[in-house]
N, C-alpha and C positions, 0 to 999 in steps of 0.2 A: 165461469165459461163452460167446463165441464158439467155442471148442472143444465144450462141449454143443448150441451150435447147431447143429454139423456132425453130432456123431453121432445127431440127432434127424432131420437131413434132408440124409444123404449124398449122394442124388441129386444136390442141388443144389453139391456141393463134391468135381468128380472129383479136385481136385489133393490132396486130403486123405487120400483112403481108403485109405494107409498108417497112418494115426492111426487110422481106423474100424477097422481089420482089427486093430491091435492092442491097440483097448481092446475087442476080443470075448473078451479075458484077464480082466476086471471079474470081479467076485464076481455070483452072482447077485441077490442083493441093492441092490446098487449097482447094477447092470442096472436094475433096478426102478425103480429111483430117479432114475434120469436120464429117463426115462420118465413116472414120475409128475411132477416137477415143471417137465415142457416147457411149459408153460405160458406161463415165465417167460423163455424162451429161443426154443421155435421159428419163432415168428416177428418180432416186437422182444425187444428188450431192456434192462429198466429202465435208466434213465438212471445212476442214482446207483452205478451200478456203473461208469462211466468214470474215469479219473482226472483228477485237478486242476491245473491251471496255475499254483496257486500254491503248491504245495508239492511236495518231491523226490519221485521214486519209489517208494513204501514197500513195506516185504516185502509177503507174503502176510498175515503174521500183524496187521499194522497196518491193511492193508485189512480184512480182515475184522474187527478192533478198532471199527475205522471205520463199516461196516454194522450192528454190533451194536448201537452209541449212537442209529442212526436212530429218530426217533421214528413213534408206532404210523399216526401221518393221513402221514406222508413210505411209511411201505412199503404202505399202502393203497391207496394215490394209484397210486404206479409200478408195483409188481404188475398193475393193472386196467389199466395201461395196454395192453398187448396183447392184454389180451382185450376192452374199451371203450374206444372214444375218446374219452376225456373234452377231447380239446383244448390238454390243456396248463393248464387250470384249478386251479387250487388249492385245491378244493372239494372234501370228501368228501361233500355232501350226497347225492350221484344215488348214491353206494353205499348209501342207507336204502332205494331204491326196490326193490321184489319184481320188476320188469323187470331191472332191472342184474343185479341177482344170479342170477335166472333164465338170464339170458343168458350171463352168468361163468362159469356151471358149465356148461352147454352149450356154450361153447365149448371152457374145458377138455377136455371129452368124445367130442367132435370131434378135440380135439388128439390124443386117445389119452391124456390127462394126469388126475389122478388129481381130478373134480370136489370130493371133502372136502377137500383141498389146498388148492384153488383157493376156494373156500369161507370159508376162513382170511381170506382180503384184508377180508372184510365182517365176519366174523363175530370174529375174534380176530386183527389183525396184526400180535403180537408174539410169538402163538405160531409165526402161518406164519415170522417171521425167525427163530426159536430152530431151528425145524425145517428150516428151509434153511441156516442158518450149518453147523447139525450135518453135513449134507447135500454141502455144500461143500467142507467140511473132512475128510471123507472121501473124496472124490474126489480132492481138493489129495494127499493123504497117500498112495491108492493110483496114482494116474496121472500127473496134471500137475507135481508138484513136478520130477521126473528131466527132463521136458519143456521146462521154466521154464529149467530152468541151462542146456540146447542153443540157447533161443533167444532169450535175452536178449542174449549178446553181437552176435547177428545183425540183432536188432531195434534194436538203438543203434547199428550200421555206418550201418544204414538212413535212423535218422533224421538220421546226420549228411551221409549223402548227399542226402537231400531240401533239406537246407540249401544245400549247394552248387546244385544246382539250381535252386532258387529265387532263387539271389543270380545267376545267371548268368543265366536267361531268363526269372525274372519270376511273379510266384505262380502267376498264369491259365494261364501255359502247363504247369506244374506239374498244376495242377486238372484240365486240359484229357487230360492221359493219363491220368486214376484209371478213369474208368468213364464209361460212354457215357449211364450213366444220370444222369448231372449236366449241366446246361445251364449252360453258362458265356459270358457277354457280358464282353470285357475291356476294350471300349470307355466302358463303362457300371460296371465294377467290381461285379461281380454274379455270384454262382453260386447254384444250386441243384437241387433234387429234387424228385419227385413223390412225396411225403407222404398220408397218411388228411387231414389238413387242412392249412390254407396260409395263410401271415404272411411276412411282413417281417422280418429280424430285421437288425440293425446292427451291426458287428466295431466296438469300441471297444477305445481301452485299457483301461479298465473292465472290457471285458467282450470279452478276446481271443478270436480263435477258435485251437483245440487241434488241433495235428494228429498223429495216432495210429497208426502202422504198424499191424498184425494180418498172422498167421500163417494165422489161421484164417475170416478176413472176404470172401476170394478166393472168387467173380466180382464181390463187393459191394460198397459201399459203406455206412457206418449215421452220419445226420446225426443233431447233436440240436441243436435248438433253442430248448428252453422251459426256463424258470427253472423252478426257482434252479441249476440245472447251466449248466456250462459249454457254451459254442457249440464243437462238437468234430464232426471231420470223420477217422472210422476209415474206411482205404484199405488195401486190400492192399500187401505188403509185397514187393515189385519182385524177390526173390530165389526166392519162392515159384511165379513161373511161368518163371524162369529157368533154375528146376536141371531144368525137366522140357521144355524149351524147345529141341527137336534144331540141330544145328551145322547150317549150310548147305551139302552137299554140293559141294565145286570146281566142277560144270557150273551148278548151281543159281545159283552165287554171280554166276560169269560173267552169267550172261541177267540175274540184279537189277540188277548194274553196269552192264550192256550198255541195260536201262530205264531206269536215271536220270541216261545218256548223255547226255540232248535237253534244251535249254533249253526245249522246248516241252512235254514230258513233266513235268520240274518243276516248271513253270509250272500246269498242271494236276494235278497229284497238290497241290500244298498251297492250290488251293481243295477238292481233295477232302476232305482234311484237316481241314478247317474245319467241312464239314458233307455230306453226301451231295449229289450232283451228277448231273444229266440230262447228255445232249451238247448237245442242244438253249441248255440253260443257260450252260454251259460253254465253247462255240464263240465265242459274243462276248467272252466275257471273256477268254479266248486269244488270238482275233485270227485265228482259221483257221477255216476252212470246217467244217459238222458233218461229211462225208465224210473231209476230211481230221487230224481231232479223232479217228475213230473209230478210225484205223489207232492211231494214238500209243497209245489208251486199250487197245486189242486187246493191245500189248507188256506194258502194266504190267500188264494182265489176268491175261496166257501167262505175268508171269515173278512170280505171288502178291501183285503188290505191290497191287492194290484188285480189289475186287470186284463184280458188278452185280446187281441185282433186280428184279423187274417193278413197278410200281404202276400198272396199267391202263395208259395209250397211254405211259409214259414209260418207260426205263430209267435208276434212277440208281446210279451210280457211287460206293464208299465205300468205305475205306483200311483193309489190314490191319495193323493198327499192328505185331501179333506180327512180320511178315517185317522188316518197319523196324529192329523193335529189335534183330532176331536179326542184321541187318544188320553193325550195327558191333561186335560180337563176333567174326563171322565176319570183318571188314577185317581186325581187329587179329593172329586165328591166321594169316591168312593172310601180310599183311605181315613179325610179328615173328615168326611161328613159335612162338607160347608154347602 
């Protein structure tokens, strides 16, 4: 699902468009098709397409088993849900209303997506699932299955390394590298995002939260939080901006090592880390002068490791994570030679 999302709005996925470039091989038909039913894809993504925590991995053919037994108010519900906010509600009553619907297909329309399609969610949605199972299952057969066998074993490296990491430095610091677009308090045990609307929701054993590599999810992040789905947190997949992630040039590497040289540079780079930072801000929490704060922050400046921006009378200061992490790849060539 997330791979139709990229090819519906590549702009927003430059690390992908080896995938765009080679599903311009699609039938035109299937061209069409991906097209028509963006609806359901280009900007959310129905819930009930995520997987479950309480059951193994299943094929292709089991998931889609799985979406077919959906009953007709569960694909009406989730379908509309990108194109109306219903909230997370469990009501199909606002799809009787000639506003909802008017607005459903309008939006579709907008999307470029095909409004009779779209249509379906109100009017018949057990036709619109018959018509996207078919839909899907044609795509599965011309494009993704070859795809599926490449990145399956990549995606389970993955998530056995998120494991380790989590056992090592703790979920939030985990969270804390996905995306800048989550706000995370660790002191308070708290993460989130800024959503069409906003709740509370509570990780229980009851009701774990799920965490999901993607291939195809990269610069983003896609939370869910409304029942009866699972609370699931899909993150890019830590490989995907790796392979295209340049080595650090020997002079380049020098000046980074040569930057986090200073107990005082250090000192200041992981409040940077934290959250973007003025000098102003900064200088006391250091313990040095803003003059002499500025020279330190000039080094990590010169050598990529953060960077600055205006907000009227202030300049703050905020961390390129990419040279961090390109960092310790580049130790490791350098040291062992691999």
């Amino acid at each position: 699902m997330l791979s139709l999302h990229v090819l519906v709005e590549p702009k927003h996925h430059p690390l992908q468009h080896p995938w765009v470039r080679e599903m311009r091989g699609l039938t035109p038909a299937l061209k069409r098709a991906v097209v028509d039913f963006s609806f359901a894809y280009r900007h959310l993504i129905p819930d009930h397409f995520g997987p479950s925590p309480d059951s193994e991995l299943r094929s292709f053919e089991d998931e889609l088993a799985a979406f077919s037994e959906l009953d007709p108010e569960t694909i009406a519900l989730d379908f509309s849900r990108p194109l109306w906010d219903h909230t997370g509600r469990r009501d199909t009553a606002h799809l009787r209303s000639p506003e909802v619907q008017n607005h459903i297909t309008r939006a579709a329309r907008r999307m470029g997506a095909d409004p009779d399609l779209a249509s379906l969610i109100f009017e018949d949605p057990a036709e619109l699932a018959e018509r996207f199972a078919n839909f899907i299952r044609s795509y599965w057969d011309a494009a993704f299955a070859g795809e599926w066998e490449r990145l399956e074993p990549l995606l389970a490296q993955t998530i056995s390394e998120t494991g380790r990491r989590i056992a090592a430095g703790g979920f939030y610091a985990f969270v804390r590298t996905l995306s800048l677009k989550l706000r995370v308090d660790a002191e308070r045990e708290e993460f989130g995002i800024d959503l069409p609307h906003f709740h509370r929701v509570e990780v229980t054993l009851d009701r774990p939260l799920l965490l999901v590599p993607s291939v195809y999810v990269w610069p983003h992040v896609h939370v869910n939080c409304d029942e009866p789905w699972p609370l699931s947190l899909i993150y890019p997949a830590p490989f995907v901006a790796e392979a295209s992630r340049p080595e650090l040039p020997s002079a380049e590497l020098v000046g980074v090592l040569r930057a986090l040289s200073d107990h005082t540079r250090l000192r200041a780079l992981k409040l940077i880390a934290d959250q973007p930072r003025s000098t102003q801000e900064l200088a006391p929490l250091v313990g040095i002068s803003e003059a002499g704060l500025s020279k330190h922050l000039w080094q990590l400046a010169d050598a990529g490791i953060v960077r600055s921006r205006r907000e009227g009378y202030y300049v703050l200061y905020s961390l390129m994570p990419g040279r961090i992490d390109a960092l310790s790849d580049a130790v490791r060539h350098f040291v062992k030679g691999e």
